[in-house]
C-alpha positions in Angstrom: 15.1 55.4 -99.7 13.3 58.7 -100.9 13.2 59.5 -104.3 14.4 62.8 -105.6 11.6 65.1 -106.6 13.5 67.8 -108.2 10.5 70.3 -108.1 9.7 69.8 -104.2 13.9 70.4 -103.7 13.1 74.0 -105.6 10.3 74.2 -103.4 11.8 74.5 -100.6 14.9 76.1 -101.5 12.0 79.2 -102.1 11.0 78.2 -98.5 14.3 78.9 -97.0 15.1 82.2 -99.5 11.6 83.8 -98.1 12.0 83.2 -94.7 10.8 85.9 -92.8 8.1 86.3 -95.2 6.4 83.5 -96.0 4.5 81.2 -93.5 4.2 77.6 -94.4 3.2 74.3 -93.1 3.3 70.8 -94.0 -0.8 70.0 -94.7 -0.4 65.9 -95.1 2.4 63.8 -95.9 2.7 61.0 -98.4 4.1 57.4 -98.3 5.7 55.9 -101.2 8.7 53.6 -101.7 9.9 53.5 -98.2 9.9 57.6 -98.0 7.5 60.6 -97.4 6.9 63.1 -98.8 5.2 66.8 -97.7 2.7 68.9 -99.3 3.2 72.1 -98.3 1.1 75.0 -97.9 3.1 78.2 -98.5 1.2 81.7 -97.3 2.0 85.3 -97.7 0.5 88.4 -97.7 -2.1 89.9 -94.8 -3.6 87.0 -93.1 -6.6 89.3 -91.5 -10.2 88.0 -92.4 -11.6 91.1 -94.2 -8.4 91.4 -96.8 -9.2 89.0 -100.1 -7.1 85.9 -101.0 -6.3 84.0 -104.2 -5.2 80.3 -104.3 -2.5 78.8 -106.5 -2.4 74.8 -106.9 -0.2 72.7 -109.2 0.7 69.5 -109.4 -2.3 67.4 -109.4 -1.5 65.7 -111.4 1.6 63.7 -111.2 2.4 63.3 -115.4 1.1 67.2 -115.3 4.9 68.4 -114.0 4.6 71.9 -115.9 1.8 72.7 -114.0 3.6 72.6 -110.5 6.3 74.4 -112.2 4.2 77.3 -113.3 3.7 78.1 -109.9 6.6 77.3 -108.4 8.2 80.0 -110.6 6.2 82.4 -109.5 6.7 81.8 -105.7 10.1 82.3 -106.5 9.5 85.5 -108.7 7.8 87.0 -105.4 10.2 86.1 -103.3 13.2 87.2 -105.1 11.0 90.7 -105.6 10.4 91.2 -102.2 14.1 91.8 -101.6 13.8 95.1 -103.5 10.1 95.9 -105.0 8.3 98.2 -102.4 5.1 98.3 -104.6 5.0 94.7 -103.9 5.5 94.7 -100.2 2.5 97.2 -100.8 0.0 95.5 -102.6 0.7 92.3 -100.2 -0.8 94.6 -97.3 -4.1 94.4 -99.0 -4.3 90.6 -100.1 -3.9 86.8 -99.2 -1.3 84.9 -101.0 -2.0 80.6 -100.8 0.1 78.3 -102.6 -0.3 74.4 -102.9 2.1 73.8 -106.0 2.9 69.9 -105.5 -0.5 68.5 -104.5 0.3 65.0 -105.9 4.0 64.3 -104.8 3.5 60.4 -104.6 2.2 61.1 -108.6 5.3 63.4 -109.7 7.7 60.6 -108.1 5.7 58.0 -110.1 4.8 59.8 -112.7 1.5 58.8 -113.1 -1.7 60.7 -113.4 -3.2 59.5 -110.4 -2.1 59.5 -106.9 0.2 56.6 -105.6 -3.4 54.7 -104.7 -4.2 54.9 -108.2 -6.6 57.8 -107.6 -7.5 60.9 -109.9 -7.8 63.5 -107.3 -10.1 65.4 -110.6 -12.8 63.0 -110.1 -12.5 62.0 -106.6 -15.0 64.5 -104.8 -18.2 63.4 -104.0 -20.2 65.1 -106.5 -22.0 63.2 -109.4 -22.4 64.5 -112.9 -26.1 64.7 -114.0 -26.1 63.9 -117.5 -24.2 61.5 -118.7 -20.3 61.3 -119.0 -17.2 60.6 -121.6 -16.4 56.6 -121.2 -13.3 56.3 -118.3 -12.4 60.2 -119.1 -15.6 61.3 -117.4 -14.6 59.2 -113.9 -14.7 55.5 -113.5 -15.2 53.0 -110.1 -14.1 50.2 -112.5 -10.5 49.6 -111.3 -7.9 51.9 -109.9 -5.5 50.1 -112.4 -7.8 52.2 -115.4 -7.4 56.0 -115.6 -9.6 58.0 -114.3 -10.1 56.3 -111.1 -12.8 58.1 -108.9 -12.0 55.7 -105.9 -14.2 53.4 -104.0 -18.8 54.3 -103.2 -19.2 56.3 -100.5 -15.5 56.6 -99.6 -13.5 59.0 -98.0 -11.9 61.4 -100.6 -7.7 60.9 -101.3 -5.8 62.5 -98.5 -4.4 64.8 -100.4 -8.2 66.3 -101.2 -8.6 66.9 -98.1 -5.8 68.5 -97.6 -6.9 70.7 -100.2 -9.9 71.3 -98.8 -9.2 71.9 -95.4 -6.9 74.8 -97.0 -9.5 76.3 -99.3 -11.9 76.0 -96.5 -9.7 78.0 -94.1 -7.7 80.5 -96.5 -9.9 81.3 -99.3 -13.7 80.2 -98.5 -13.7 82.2 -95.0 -13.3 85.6 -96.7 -15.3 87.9 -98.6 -13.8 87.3 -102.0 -11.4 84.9 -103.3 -10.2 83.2 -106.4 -8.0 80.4 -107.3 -6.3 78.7 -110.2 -5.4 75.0 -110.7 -2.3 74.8 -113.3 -2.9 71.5 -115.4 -1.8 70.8 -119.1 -3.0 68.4 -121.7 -6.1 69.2 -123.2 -5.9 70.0 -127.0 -3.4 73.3 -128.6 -5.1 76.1 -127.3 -4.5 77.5 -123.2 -7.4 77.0 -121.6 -9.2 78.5 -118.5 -12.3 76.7 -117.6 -14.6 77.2 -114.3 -17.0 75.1 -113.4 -19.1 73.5 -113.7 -17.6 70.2 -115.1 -20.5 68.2 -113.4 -23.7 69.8 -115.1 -24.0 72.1 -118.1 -26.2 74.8 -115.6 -24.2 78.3 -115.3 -23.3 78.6 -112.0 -24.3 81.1 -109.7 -21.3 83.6 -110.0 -21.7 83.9 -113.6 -22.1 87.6 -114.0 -19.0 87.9 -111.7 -16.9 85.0 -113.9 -17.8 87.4 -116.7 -16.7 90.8 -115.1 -13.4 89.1 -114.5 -13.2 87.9 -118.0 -13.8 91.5 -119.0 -11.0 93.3 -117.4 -8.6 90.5 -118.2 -9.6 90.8 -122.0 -9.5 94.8 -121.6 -5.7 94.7 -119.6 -4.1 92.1 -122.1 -5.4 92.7 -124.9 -3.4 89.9 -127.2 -3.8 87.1 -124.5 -4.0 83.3 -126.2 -6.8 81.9 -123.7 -9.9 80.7 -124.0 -11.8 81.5 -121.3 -15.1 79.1 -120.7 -16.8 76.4 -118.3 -15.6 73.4 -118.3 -18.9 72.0 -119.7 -18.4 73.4 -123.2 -16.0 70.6 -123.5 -17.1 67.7 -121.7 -18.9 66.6 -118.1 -17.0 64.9 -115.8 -17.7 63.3 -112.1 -16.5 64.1 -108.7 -14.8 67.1 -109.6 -12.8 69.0 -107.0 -13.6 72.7 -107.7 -17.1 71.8 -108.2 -17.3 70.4 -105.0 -15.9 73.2 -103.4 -17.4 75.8 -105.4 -20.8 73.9 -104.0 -19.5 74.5 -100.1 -18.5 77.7 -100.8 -22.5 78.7 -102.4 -23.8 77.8 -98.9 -22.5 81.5 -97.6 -23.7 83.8 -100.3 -22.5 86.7 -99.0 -19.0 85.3 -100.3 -17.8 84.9 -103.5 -15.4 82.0 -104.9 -14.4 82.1 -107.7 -12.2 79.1 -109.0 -10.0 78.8 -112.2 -8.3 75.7 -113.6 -5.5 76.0 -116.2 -5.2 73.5 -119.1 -2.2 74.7 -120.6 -2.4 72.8 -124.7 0.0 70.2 -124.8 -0.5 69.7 -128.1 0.7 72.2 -129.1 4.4 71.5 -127.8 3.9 68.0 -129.6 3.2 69.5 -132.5 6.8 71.5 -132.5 8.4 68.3 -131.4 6.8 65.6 -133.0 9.0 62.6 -130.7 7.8 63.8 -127.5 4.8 61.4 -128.4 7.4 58.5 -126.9 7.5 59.9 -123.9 4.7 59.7 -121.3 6.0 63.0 -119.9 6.5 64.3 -123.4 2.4 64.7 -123.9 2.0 66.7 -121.1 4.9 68.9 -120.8 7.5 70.8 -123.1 10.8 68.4 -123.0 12.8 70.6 -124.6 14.4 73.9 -122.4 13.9 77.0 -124.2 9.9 75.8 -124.8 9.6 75.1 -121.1 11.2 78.8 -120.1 8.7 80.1 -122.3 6.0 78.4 -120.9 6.9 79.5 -117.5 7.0 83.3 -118.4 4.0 83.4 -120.5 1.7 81.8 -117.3 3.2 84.5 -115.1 1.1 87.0 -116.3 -1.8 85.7 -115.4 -0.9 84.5 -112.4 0.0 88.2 -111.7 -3.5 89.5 -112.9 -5.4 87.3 -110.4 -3.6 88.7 -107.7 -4.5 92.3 -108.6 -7.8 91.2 -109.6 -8.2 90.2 -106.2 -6.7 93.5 -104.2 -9.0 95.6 -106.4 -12.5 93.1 -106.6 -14.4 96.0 -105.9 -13.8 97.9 -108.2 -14.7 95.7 -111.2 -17.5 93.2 -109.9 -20.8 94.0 -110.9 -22.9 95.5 -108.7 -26.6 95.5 -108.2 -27.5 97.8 -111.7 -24.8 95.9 -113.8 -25.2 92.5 -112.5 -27.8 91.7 -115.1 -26.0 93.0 -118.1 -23.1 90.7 -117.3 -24.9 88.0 -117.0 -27.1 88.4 -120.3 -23.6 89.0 -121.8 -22.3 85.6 -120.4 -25.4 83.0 -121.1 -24.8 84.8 -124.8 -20.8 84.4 -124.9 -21.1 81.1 -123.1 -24.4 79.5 -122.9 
């Protein structure tokens, strides 16, 4: 018997209210417990090649429910919009919207971090860190029964990776520009938006353009709470995913990928409610309601900027006489 996943019920409740709108397909399917369950790929917007897209993934994650949740909600808020906001139904003309918000099902019904293999999907790419790593955190081959499982040499990577890849690969990679963001939670009291790289301390190639988007997200919202850095400020980790696609996506460099992950600080919702430490959910998501509706508006935002980030990339990434004096502004802000 299937257990209930309340978040993949909202899901596709969205699903059926955006019919006629939305595309969507089921990518892979996970067994667990006698049941499967689908990971769905949700599209909308202009699916021609030349228009820019922008990814949204949650739920990597299976502890990590808030993260899922953050995107769900703004599915819906789109949705419910395009009933009656013509601007919208506008701006959609000139962009991709991709959505992956329960990546890790057979984690969320488990609640575990891992998938229901016992593998973190955030250290299961094939990409090795070149200096050395946290203990466990950075990615382990040890046991799938520790955390941070990276899964067996030379293996294939988790089916639900690939599933994720084969969508980035085919929505987001194949155009001109895109950008994505990966909703997580749990890292310290602060919101966090990291790029890579996680594996190596390097800037990455796009660094300029990571900074020009920093820029006009500082300049538009002016009292924001992020902090906005690579992931390697904080620590190096192996076999992560965005590094590895970030990697494919360098192989065309007439594109640009930008990728985004989301910490969203836990702490900080443990700190207000000091007996969430009991709870294994409690440490990674607000437990109590009116926190958790808060949490879901205040992520909106951003998740709104990236979209008109995207429509409008050419009008705020450097170009050939600025490039330089973003980057010199990054390695000094960053590096």
């Amino acid at each position: 018997m299937t257990t209930e996943l309340p978040e993949l019920e909202a899901l596709e409740r969205i699903i059926e209210l955006g019919a006629g709108w939305l595309g969507h397909r089921v990518v892979c399917e996970v067994s667990l417990q006698g049941g499967c369950y689908p990971v769905y790929l949700i599209t909308l917007g202009n699916s021609a090649p030349d228009v820019p897209a922008v990814g949204y993934f949650g739920g990597v994650h299976g502890l990590e429910r808030i993260g899922a949740e953050v995107v769900i909600a703004y599915l819906h808020s789109l949705v419910m919009r395009l009933q009656w906001d013509s601007t919208l139904h506008r701006q959609l003309e000139s962009v991709r919207l991709v959505f992956m918000p329960i990546v890790n099902p057979g984690g969320m019904v488990l609640g575990t971090r891992a998938n229901p293999n016992g593998v973190d999907l955030m250290r299961n790419a094939p990409v090795d860190a070149t200096e050395p790593v946290p203990f466990l955190v950075g990615g382990q081959r040890i046991s799938a029964r520790l955390p941070w499982y990276r899964g067996a040499q030379d293996g294939v990577m988790a089916l639900e990776n690939l599933a994720v890849c084969d969508v980035v690969q085919s929505e987001l990679l194949a155009r001109d520009f895109s950008v994505s963001v990966d909703c997580h939670s749990g890292f310290g009291a602060r919101d966090r938006l990291w790029f890579p790289f996680a594996h190596k301390r390097a800037p990455i190639a796009h660094l300029a353009e990571m900074q020009a988007l920093k820029a006009i997200f500082v300049q538009s919202n002016h009292h924001h709470r992020y902090v906005i850095e690579p992931q390697s400020l904080q620590y190096l980790a192996h076999g992560d995913l965005w590094d590895y696609l970030y990697l494919q996506a360098c192989e065309n460099a007439q594109r640009i990928f930008l990728p985004l992950t989301l910490e969203m600080g836990s702490w900080l919702w443990v700190k207000k409610n000091p007996r969430q430490l009991f709870s294994r959910h409690g440490i990674f998501n607000p437990l109590i309601e009116h926190r958790q509706q808060r949490v879901l508006r205040q992520h909106q935002l951003l998740l709104v900027f990236l979209s008109r980030a995207a429509c409008g990339h050419r009008l705020w990434l450097p170009t050939a006489e600025t490039r330089a004096q973003h980057h010199a502004q990054a390695l000094q802000d960053w590096y």
